[in-house]
C-alpha positions in Angstrom: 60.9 297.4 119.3 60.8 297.3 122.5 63.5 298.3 125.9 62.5 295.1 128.3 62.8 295.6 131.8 63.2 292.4 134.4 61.9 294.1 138.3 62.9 292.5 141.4 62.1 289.0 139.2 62.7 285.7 140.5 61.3 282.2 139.4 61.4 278.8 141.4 59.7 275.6 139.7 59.2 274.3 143.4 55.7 275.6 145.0 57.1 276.8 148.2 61.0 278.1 147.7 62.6 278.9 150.9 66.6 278.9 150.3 68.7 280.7 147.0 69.2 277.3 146.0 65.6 276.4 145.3 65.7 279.4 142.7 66.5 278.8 138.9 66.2 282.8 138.4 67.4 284.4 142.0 65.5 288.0 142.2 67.3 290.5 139.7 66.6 293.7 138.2 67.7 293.9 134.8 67.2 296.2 131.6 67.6 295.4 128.2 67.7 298.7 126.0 65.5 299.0 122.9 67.4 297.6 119.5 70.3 296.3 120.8 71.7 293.1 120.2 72.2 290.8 123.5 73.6 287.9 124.4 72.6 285.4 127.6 76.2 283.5 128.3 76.1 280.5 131.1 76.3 277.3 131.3 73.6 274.6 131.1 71.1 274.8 134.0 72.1 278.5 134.7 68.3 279.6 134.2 69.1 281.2 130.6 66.1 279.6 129.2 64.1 280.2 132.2 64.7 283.5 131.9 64.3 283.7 128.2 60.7 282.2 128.6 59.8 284.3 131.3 60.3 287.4 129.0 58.3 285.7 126.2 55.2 284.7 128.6 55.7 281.0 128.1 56.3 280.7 131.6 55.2 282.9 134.9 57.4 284.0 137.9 57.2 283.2 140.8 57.8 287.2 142.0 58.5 290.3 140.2 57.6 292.0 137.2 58.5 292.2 133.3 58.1 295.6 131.6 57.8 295.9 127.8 58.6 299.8 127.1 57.4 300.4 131.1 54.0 298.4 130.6 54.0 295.8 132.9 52.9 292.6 130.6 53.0 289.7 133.1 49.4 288.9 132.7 49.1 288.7 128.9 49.9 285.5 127.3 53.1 285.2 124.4 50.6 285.8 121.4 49.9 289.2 123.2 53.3 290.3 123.9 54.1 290.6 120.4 57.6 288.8 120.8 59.1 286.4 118.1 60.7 283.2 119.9 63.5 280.9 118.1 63.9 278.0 119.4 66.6 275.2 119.7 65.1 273.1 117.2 63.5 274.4 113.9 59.5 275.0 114.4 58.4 274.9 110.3 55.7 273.0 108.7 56.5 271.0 106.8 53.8 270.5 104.3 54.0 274.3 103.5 56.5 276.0 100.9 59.3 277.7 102.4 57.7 281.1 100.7 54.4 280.4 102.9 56.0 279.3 106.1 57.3 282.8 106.2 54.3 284.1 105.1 52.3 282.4 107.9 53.0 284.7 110.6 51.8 288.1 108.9 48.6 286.2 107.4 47.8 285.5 111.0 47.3 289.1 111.7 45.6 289.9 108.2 48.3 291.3 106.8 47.8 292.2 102.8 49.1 289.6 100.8 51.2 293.1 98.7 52.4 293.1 102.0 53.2 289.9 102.9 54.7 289.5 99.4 57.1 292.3 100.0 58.4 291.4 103.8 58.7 287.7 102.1 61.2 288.4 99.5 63.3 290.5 101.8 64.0 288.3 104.6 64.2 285.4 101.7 66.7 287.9 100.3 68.4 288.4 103.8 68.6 285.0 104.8 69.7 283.1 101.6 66.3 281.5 100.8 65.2 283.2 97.5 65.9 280.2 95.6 64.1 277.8 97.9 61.1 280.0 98.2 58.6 277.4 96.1 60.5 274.2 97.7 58.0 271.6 100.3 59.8 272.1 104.1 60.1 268.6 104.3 62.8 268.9 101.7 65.1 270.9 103.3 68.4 270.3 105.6 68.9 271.1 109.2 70.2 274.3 108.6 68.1 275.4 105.7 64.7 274.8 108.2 66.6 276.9 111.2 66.8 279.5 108.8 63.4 279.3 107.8 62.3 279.1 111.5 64.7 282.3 112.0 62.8 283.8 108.9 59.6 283.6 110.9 61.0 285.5 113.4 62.0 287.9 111.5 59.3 289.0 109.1 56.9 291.0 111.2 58.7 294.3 111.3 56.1 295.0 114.3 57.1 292.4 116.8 58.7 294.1 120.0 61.9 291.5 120.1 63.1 288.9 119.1 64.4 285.8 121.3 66.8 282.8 120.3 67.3 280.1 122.9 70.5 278.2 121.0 68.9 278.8 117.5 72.5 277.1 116.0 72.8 273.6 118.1 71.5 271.6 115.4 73.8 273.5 112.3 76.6 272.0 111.1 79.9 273.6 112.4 81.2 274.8 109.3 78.0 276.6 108.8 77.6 278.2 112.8 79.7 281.2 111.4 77.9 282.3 108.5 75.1 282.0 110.0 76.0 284.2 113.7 77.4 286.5 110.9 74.0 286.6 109.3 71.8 287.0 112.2 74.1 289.8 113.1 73.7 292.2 109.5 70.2 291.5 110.0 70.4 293.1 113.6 72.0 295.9 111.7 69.7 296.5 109.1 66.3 296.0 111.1 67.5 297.2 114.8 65.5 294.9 116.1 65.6 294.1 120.3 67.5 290.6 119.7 68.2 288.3 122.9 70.3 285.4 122.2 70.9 282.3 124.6 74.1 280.6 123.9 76.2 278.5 126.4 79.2 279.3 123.5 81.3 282.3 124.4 82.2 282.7 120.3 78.8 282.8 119.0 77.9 285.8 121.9 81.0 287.8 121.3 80.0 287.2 117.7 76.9 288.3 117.7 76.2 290.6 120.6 77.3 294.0 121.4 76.7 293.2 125.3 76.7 290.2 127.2 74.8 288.8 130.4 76.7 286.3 131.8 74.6 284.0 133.7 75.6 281.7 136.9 73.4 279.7 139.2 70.2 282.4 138.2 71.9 285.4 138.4 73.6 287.7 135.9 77.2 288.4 137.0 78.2 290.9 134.7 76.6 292.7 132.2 78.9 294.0 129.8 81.0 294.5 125.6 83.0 291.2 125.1 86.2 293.7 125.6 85.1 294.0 128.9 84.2 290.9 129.8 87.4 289.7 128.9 90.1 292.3 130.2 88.2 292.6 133.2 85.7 290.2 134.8 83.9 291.2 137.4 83.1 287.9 138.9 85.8 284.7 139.0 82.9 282.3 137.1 83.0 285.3 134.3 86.9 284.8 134.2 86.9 281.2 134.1 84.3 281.0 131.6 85.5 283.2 128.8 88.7 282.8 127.2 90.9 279.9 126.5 92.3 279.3 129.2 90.1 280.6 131.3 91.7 282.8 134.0 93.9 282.2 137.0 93.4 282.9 140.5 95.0 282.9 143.7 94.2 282.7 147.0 96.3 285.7 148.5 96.6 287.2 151.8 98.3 290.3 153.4 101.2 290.5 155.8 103.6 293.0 157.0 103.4 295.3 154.0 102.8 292.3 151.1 100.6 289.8 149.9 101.6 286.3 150.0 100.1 283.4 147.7 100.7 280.7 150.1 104.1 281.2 151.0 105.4 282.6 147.9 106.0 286.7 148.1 104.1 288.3 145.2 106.0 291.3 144.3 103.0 294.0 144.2 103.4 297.2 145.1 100.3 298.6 144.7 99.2 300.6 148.0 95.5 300.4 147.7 95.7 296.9 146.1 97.4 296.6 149.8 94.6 298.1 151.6 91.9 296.6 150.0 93.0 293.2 151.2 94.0 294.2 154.6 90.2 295.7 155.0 88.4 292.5 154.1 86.7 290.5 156.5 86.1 287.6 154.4 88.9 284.7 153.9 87.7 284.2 150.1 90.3 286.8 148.5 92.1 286.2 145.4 93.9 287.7 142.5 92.8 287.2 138.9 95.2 287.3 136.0 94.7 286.3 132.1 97.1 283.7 130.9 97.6 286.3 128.2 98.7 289.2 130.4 101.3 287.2 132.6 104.8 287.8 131.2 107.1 285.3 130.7 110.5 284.9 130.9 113.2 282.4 129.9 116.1 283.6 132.6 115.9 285.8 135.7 114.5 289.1 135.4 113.9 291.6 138.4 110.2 291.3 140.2 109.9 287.8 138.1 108.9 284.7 140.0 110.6 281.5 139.7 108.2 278.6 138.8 108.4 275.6 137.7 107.0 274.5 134.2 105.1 270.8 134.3 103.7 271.2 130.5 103.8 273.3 127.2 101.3 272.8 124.6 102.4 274.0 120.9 99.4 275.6 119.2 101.1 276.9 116.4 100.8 280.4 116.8 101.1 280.3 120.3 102.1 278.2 123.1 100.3 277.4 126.2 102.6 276.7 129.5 101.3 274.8 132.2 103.5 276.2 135.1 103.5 275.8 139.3 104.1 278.3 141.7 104.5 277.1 144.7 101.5 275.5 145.4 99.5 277.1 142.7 98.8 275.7 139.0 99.3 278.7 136.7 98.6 279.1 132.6 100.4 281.7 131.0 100.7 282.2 126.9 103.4 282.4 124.9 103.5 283.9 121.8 105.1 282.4 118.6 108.3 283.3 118.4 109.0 284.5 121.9 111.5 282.4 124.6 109.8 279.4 125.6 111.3 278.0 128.9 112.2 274.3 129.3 112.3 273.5 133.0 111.9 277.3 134.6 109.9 280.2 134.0 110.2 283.6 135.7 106.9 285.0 135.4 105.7 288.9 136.2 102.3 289.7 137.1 101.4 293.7 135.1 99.2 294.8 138.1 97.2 296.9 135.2 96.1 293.1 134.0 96.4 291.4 137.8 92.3 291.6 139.7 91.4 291.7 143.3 88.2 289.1 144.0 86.5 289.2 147.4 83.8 286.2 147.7 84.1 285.7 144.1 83.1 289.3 142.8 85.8 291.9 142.2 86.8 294.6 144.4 88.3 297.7 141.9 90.9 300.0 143.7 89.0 302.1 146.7 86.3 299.9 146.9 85.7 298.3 150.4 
């Protein structure tokens, strides 16, 4: 196992960069710790495998430094880094019985075959393969072969960490949750460094116990899946997890209250206040979860009247597509609760409500 430090890194695939555009990883320190279980959220073309292949020596930055347990490793190649790599689409041979595919990688470093036997049987026994041990590769489905591939991965109990780029894009649906669930008891029982790449928020907050949400080469937050979610630290973070993602408005201060537009928010929180007044920049919003704005059916004091275009009935829960004024709101009703027909009077919590400056949020006393 290994903690894996990224220093001042930063990769372009053009030979002479010159703007933060021409970057697919823009410079960022970053540490993973030893045996936890990661996850590297973004969209595609957010630099997550870039990054993921830095770490694993398949490819070389452009600037900056990886550290395996404070060794600096960016000249050794990925056989010498001692780092397992899953990849998209299973890597098996399939000539070779699923007992020596996972064999392969510890008779590679002359490992006895007592040995081999023994780390065999227990990742076969981990990963649901005993009884396809003696089967030909070439005989098995999709999933069966990522499993194998994952197997690989997973049998030398030496390797420093283990990396998945999108290991579950080519499983079946049905089967994605067995098998996040699986790769996560094996975390648990091998405490293994584990970096996942997923552009799927579920399979992350599944499997991770921290995420690194990726956008345009950067992380943007670091953080549990709680906090991601209650409290994003950058508007592409809110609008990427959750369902709906979250809603903002562009807000500014005047005598003594903010004002979305022309519509009077009824905050009275000081230093929320203060923190607007005291930024220079004209990109300020407030964030709010559709889950955390409350909803009402008739007037209610500090509620705001607004108009609703849509509601969507998911069965447990109902999502309203509402206006106010001249901002498109989504707010969540839960079965059960008053659904308004043509009006909603909606509160803001202010525990639940964010300030963002230039996208990244400001917390109270911050400048």
């Amino acid at each position: 196992m290994a903690e894996i430090m990224l220093k001042s890194l930063a990769h372009s695939y053009l030979e002479s960069p010159r703007h933060a555009e021409d970057f697919a990883i823009r410079e960022m320190t970053h540490v993973w710790q030893q045996g936890g279980a990661y996850a590297l959220l973004g969209p595609s073309g957010c630099g997550k495998s870039t990054l993921l292949n830095i770490i694993s020596g398949l490819l070389v930055p452009t600037s900056g430094e990886v550290h395996f347990d404070g060794n600096v490793v960016n000249p050794l190649p990925p056989e010498e880094r001692n780092i397992a790599q899953v990849f998209q689409f299973p890597v098996v041979y399939d000539t070779m019985t699923v007992y020596d595919n996972l064999a392969f990688p510890l008779r590679n470093v002359e490992t006895s075959e007592t040995k081999v036997s023994e780390r065999v049987e227990e990742v076969a026994d981990v990963l649901d393969l005993t009884s396809l041990l003696k089967r030909k590769a070439k005989n098995l489905t999709a999933d069966e072969k990522q499993k194998v591939s994952m197997g690989r991965g997973l049998v030398r109990d030496d390797v420093s960490a283990i990396l998945f780029d999108e290991p579950l894009t080519v499983i079946d649906p049905h089967l994605k949750w067995k098998l996040r669930r699986k790769l996560k008891e094996i975390h648990q029982r091998f405490n293994i460094t584990m970096i996942y790449v997923t552009h799927d928020q579920l399979e992350a907050s599944t499997f991770a116990d921290k995420i690194a949400v990726m956008y345009e080469g950067q992380v943007v937050q670091f953080g549990s899946p709680r906090e991601l979610f209650e409290r994003p630290g950058h508007t592409f973070v809110g609008y990427f997890i959750g369902s709906p993602g979250m809603n903002f408005m562009r807000v500014r201060a005047s005598d003594g209250h903010l004002y979305s537009g022309d519509v009077l928010l009824p905050i009275t929180s000081s230093s929320l206040y203060e923190n607007v007044t005291r930024c220079t920049s004209d990109n300020i919003q407030l964030g709010i979860r559709p889950e955390f704005i409350e909803v009402h059916d008739t007037p209610v004091e500090r509620a705001l009247e607004s108009e609703v275009i849509q509601v969507q009935d998911l069965g447990t829960y109902s999502i309203l597509s509402l206006r106010l004024g001249n901002v498109a709101l989504k707010a969540r009703v839960e079965e059960g609760e008053p659904l308004p027909a043509d009006k909603a009077y909606i509160h803001f919590p202010e525990a639940w409500t964010g300030l963002y400056v230039d996208e990244y949020r400001v917390e109270s006393g911050d400048e």
